[in-house]
C-alpha positions as a Python dict, from the first residue, in 0.01 Angstrom:
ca = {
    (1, 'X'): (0, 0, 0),
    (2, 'X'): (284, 261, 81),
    (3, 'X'): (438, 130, -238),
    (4, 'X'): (135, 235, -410),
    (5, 'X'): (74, 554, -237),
    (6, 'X'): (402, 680, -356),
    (7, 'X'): (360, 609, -700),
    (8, 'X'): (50, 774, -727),
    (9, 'X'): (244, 1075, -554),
    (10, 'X'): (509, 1082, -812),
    (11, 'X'): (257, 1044, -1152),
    (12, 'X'): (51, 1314, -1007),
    (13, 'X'): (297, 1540, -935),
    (14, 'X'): (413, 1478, -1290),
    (15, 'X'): (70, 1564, -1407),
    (16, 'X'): (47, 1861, -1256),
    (17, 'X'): (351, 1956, -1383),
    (18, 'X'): (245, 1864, -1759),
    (19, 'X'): (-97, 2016, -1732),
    (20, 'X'): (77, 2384, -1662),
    (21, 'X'): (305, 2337, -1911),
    (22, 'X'): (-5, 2267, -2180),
    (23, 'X'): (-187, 2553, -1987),
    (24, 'X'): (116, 2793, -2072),
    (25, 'X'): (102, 2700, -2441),
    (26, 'X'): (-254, 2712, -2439),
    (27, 'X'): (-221, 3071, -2333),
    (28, 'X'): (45, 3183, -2595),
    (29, 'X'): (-224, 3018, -2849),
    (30, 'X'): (-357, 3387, -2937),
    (31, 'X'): (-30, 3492, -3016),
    (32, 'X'): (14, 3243, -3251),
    (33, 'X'): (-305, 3344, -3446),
    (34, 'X'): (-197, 3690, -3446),
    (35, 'X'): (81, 3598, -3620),
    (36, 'X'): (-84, 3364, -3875),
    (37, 'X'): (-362, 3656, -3918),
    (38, 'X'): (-10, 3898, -3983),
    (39, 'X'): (118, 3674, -4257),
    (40, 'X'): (-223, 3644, -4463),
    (41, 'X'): (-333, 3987, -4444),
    (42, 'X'): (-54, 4235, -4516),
    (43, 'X'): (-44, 4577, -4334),
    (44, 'X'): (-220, 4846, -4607),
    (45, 'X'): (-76, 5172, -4432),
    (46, 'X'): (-248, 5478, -4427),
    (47, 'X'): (19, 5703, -4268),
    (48, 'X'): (-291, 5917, -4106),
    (49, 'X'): (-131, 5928, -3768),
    (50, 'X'): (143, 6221, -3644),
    (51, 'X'): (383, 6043, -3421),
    (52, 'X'): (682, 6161, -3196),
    (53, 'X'): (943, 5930, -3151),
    (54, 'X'): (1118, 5968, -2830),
    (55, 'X'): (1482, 5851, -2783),
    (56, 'X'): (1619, 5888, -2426),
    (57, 'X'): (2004, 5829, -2429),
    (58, 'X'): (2275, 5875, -2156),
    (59, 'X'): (2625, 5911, -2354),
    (60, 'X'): (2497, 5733, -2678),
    (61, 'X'): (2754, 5902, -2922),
    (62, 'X'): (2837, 5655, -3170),
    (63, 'X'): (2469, 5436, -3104),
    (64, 'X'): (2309, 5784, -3209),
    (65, 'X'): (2517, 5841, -3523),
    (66, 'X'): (2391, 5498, -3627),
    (67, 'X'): (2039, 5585, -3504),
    (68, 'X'): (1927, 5867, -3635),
    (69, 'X'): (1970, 5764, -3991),
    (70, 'X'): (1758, 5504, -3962),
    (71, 'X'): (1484, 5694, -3797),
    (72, 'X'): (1487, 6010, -3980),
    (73, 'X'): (1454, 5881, -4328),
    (74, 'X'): (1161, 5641, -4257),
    (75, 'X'): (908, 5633, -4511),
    (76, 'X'): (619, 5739, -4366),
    (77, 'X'): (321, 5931, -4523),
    (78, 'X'): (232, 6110, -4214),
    (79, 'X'): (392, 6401, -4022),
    (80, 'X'): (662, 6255, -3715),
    (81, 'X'): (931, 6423, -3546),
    (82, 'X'): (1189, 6289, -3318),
    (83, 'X'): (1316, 6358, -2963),
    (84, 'X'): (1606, 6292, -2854),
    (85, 'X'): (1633, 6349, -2480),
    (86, 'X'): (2018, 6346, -2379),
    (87, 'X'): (2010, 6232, -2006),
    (88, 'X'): (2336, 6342, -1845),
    (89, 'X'): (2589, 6317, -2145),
    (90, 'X'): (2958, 6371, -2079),
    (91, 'X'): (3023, 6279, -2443),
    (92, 'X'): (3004, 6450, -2763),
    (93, 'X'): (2651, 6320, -2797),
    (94, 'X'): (2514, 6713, -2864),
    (95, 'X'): (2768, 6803, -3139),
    (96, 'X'): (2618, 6435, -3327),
    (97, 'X'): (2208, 6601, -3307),
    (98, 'X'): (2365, 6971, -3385),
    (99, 'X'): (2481, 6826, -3735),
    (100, 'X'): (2169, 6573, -3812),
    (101, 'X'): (1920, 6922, -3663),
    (102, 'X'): (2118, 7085, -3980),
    (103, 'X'): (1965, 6845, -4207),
    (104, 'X'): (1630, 6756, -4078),
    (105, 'X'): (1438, 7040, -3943),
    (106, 'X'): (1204, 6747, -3781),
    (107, 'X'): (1454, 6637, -3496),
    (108, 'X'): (1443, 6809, -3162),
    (109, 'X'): (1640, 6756, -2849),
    (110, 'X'): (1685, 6877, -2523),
    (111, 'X'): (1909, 6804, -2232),
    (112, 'X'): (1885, 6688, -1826),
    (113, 'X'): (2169, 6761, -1667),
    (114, 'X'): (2348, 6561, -1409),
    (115, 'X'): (2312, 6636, -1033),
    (116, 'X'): (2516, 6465, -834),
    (117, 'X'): (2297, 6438, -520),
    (118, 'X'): (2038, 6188, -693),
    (119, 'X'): (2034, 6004, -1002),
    (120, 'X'): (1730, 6095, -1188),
    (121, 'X'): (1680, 5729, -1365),
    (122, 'X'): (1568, 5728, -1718),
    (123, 'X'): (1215, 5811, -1652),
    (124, 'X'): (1277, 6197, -1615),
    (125, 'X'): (1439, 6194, -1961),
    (126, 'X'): (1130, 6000, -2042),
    (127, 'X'): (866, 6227, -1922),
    (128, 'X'): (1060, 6570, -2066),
    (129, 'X'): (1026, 6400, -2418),
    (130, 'X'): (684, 6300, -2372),
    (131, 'X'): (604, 6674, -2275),
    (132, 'X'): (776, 6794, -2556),
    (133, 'X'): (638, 6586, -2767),
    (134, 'X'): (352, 6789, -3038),
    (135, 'X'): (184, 6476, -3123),
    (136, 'X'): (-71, 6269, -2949),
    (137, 'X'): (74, 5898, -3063),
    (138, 'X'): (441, 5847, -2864),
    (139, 'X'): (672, 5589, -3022),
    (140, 'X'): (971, 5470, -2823),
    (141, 'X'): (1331, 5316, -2896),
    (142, 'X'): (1618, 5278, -2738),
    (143, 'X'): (1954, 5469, -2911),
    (144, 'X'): (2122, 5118, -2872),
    (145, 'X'): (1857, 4991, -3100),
    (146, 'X'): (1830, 5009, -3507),
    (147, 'X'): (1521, 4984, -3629),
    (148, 'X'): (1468, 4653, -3843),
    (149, 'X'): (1331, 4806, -4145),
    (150, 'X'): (1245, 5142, -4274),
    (151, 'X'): (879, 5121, -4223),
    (152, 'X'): (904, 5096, -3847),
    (153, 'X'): (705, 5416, -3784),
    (154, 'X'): (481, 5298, -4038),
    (155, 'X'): (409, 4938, -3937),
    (156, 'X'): (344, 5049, -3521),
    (157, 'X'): (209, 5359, -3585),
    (158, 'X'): (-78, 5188, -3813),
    (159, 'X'): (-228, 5018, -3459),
    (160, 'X'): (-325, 5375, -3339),
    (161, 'X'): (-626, 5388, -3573),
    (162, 'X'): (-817, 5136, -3330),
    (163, 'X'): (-577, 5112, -3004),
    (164, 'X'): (-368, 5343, -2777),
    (165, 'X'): (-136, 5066, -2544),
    (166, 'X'): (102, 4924, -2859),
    (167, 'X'): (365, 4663, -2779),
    (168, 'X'): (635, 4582, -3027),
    (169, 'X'): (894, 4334, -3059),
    (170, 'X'): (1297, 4420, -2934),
    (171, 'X'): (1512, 4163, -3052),
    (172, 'X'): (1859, 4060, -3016),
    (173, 'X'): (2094, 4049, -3288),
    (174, 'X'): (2270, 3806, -3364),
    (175, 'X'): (2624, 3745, -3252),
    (176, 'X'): (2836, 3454, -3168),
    (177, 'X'): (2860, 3326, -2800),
    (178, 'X'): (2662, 3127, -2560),
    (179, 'X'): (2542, 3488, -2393),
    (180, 'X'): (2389, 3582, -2681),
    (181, 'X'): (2188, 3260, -2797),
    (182, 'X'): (2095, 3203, -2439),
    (183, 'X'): (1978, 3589, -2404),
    (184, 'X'): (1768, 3548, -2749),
    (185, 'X'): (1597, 3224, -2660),
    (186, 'X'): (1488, 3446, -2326),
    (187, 'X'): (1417, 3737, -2527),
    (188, 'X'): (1173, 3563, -2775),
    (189, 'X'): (1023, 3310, -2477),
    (190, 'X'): (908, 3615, -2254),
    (191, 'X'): (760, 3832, -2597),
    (192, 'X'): (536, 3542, -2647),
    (193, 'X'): (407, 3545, -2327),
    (194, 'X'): (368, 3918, -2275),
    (195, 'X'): (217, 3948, -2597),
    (196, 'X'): (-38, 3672, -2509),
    (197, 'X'): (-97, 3831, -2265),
    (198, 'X'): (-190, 4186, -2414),
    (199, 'X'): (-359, 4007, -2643),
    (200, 'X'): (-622, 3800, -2364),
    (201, 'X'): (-628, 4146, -2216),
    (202, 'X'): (-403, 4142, -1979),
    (203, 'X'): (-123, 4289, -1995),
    (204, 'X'): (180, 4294, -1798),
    (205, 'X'): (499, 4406, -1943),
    (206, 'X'): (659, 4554, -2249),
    (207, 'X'): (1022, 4663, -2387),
    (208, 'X'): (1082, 4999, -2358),
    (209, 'X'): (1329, 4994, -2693),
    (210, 'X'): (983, 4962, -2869),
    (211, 'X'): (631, 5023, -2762),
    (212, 'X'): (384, 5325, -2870),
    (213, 'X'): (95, 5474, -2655),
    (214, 'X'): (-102, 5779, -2658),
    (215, 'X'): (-22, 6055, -2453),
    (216, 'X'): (-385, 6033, -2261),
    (217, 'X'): (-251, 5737, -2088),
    (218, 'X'): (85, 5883, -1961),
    (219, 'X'): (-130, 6135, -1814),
    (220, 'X'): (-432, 5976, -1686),
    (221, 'X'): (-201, 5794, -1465),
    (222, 'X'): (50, 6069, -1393),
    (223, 'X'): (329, 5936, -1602),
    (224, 'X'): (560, 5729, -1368),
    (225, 'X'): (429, 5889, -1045),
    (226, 'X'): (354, 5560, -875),
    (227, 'X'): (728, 5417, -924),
    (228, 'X'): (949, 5725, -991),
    (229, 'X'): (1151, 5587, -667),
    (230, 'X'): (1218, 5299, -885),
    (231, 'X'): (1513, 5260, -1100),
    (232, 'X'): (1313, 5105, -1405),
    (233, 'X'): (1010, 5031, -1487),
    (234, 'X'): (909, 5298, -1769),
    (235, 'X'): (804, 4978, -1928),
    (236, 'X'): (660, 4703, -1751),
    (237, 'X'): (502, 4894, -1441),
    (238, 'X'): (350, 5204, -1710),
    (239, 'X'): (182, 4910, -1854),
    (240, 'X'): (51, 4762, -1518),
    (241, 'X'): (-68, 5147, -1442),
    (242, 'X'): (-269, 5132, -1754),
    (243, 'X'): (-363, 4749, -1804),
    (244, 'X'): (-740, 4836, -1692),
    (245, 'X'): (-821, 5107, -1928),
    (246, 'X'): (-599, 5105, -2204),
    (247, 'X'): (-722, 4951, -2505),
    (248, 'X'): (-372, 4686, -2607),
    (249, 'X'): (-241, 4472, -2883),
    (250, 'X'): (76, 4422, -3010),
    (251, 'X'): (284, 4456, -3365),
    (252, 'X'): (443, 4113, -3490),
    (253, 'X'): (490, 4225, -3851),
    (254, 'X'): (860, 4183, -3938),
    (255, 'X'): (906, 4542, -4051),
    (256, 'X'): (841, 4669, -3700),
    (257, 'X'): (1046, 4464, -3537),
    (258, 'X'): (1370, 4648, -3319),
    (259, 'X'): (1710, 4511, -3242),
    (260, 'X'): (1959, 4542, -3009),
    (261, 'X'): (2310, 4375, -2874),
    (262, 'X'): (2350, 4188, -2600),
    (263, 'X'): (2590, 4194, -2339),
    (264, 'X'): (2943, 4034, -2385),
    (265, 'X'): (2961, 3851, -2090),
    (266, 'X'): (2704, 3612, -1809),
    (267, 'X'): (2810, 3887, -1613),
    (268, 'X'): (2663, 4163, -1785),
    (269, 'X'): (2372, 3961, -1822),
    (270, 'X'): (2340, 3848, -1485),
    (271, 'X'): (2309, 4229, -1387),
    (272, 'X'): (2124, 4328, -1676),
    (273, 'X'): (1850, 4057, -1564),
    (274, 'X'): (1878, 4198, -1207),
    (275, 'X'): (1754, 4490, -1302),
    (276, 'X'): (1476, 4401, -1444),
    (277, 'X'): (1323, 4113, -1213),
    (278, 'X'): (1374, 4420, -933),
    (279, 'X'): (1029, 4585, -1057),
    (280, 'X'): (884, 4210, -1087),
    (281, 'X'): (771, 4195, -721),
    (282, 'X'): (583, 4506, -828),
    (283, 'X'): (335, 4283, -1048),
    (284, 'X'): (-19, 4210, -1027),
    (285, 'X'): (-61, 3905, -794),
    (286, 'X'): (-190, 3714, -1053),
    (287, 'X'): (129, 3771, -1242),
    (288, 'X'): (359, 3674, -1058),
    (289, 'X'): (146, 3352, -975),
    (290, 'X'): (154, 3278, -1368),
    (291, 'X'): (508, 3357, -1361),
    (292, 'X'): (623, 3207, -1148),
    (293, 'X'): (405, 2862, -1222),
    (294, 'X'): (593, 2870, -1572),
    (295, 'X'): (951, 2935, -1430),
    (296, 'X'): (867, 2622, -1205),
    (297, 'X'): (752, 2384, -1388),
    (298, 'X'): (1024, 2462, -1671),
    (299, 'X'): (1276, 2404, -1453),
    (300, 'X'): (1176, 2122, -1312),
    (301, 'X'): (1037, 1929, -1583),
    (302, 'X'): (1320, 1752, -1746),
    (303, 'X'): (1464, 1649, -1386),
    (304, 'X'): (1112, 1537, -1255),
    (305, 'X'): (1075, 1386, -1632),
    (306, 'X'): (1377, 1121, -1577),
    (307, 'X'): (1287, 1087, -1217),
    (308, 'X'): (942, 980, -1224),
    (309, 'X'): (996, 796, -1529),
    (310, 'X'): (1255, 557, -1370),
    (311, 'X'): (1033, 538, -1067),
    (312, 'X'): (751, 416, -1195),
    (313, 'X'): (906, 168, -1431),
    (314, 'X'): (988, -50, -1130),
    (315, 'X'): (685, 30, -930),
    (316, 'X'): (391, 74, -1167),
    (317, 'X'): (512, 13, -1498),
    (318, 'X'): (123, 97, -1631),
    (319, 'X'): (161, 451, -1489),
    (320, 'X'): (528, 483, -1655),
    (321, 'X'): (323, 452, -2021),
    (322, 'X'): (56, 714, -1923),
    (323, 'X'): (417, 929, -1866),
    (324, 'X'): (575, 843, -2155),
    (325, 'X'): (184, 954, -2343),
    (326, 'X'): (199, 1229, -2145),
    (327, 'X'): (548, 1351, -2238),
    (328, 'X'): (476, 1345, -2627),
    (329, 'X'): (136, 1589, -2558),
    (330, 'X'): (356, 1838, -2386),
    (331, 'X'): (663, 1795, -2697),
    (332, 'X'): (366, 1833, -3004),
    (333, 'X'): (219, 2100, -2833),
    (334, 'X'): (586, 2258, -2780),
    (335, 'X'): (617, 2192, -3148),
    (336, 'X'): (256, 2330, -3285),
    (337, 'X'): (229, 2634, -3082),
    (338, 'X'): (618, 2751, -2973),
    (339, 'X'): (867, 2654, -3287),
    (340, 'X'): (637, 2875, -3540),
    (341, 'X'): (659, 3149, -3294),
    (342, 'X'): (1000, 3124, -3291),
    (343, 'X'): (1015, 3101, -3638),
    (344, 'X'): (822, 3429, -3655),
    (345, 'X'): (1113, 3630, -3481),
    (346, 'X'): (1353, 3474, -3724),
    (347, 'X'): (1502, 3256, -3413),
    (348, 'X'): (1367, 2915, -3554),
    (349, 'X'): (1714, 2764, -3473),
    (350, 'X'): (1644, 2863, -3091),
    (351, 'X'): (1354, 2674, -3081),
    (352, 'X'): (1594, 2354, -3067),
    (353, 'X'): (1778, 2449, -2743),
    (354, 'X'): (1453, 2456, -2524),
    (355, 'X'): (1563, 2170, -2307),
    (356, 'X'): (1893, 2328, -2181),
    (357, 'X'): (1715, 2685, -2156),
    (358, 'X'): (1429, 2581, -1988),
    (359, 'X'): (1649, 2454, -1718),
    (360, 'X'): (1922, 2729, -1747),
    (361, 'X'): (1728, 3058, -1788),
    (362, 'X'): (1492, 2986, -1474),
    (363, 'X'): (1772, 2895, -1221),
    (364, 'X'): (2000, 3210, -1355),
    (365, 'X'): (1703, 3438, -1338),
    (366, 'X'): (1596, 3313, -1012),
    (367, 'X'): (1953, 3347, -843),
    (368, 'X'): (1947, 3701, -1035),
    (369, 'X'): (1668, 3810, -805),
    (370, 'X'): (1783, 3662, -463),
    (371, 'X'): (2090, 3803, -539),
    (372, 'X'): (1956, 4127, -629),
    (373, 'X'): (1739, 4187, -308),
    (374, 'X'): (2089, 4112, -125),
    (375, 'X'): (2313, 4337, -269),
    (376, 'X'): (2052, 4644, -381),
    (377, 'X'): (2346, 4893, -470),
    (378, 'X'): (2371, 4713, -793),
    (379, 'X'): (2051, 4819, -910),
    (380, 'X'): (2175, 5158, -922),
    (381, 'X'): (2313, 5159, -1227),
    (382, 'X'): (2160, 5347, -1536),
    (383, 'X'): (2151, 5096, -1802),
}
């Protein structure tokens, strides 16, 4: 009988385990259709709406000189200008927007100056471009970023006509190193779940290098009054401000898709990741119960997978089949719903590593935040 008891622990426990697994692809299911829906009904732009794009950058000389190229020259049948706040530059960041203001009499930029008693985050350079800006629709990037075609504007600035909450995709270009696959596997796994999200209504997060909202939201909810304190979180907690009333979706055409480099190093990404898990005890409850269901039962899964399995086979072989059964539902689903997202976000290859990374990514990012709440100084970085 205690033989028996146990076994029945062990396959329901692996179950359980399956059945959120199923339940997390189950919820990036809408995501999926959005992107199907992207691919047989091409974008027909109008180019009605004005748009400011605002660029916040702390000593972005040479990132800007690639920049503003790209963003300036956009075809776009519409009126947008372009921002450029420069948040505490010691560089020659300013002489780089004197000599692109020569040629386009549609960029604009202004400066915050450093004070040594406090450091102002990037959310004040944030909030002096968004009250600069002339326009109504707000488009964001990052000056580390490059836009991945020239019909960026075009492509996010389309989703105004029916929403005002828009939530694009920042990618990672691709470079050679296990920190960079490892960091675009993580990149690409967490947009399909905040997009899926946004798109069941519930948002949670976004990436700052590339998002659009109206300037009504900023203001309904005070801009970043309820987390100024906070070193980020222009992002991810804006969106939580404005999850109830903002009316979301998200861009997944190629053409508005955003890239940036990742850090050389674990290290650098070990602190990068700090920084942003600090805001995530800042979630909804429900949230951070989804998230961290899915972090658990992705890192646990293979282990518990070889465990049980072996387990059962001497005990109750007839409950080792139902695993076995049970393990191919979870890998077709994997393969139906996740591998054409990646595909998608031109990271098909990625799709392949999902083993390792599900048991890698969890664990680093989980250590990341325990070590974070230990040593907070770190978090005081402007990144």
């Amino acid at each position: 009988m205690k033989q028996d008891f146990w076994a029945i622990f062990v396959f329901s426990l692996y179950v359980f385990i399956v059945l959120v697994r199923l339940f997390i692809y189950a919820y990036i299911f809408p995501l999926l259709k959005k992107i199907k829906y992207s691919i047989t009904t091409p974008l027909v732009p109008k180019g009605e709406n004005d748009v400011t794009v605002i660029i916040a950058a702390r000593n972005e000389e040479e990132n800007l000189k690639k920049l503003l190229p790209r963003i300036l020259t956009q075809k776009y049948n519409g009126n947008f200008e372009v921002i450029v706040v420069l948040d505490s530059c010691t560089d020659n960041s300013k002489r780089v927007l004197l000599d692109y203001k020569e040629k386009y009499d549609n960029l604009y930029f202004t400066e915050v100056f450093q004070d040594r008693r406090f450091d102002k985050y990037k959310k004040l350079a944030i909030l002096i471009g968004v009250k600069a800006a002339k326009y109504e629709n707000l488009l964001f990037i990052d000056a580390d970023c490059e836009p991945a075609s020239n019909r960026w504007i075009e492509t996010m600035a389309e989703q105004f006509d029916k929403y005002d909450l828009i939530l694009g995709y920042g990618g990672i270009s691709k470079d050679n190193g296990f920190t960079n696959t490892i960091y675009r596997y993580d990149t690409v796994y967490n947009t399909a779940l905040f997009m899926a999200a946004a798109l069941r209504g519930k948002p949670y997060m976004a990436v700052g290098r590339n998002m659009a909202y109206k300037k009504h939201l900023f203001n309904k909810v005070g801009g970043f009054r309820n987390h100024y304190h906070l070193p980020s979180g222009n992002d991810d907690l804006f969106v939580r401000d404005v999850a109830k009333f903002a009316k979301t979706t998200v861009c997944v055409s190629p053409d508005s898709f955003v890239y940036t480099h990742s850090p050389k190093t674990l290290k650098e990404l070990f602190f990068k990741k700090i920084r942003h898990t600090s805001i995530s005890s800042h979630y909804r409850t429900g949230t951070k119960l989804f998230l961290a269901a899915d972090a658990f039962s992705r890192i646990i899964f293979l282990p518990y997978l070889l465990f049980s399995s072996y387990f059962l086979y001497v005990t109750e072989t007839k409950l080792a089949e139902i695993v076995l059964y049970l393990t191919l539902a979870k890998v077709l689903s994997e393969i139906i719903i996740l591998k054409p997202v990646f595909k998608h976000f031109k990271e098909s290859k990625l799709f392949w590593i999902s083993t390792f990374a599900n048991i890698f990514l969890p664990a680093f990012v989980g250590w990341g935040m325990m070590y974070g709440r230990l040593k907070k100084n770190t978090l005081k970085k402007w990144l």
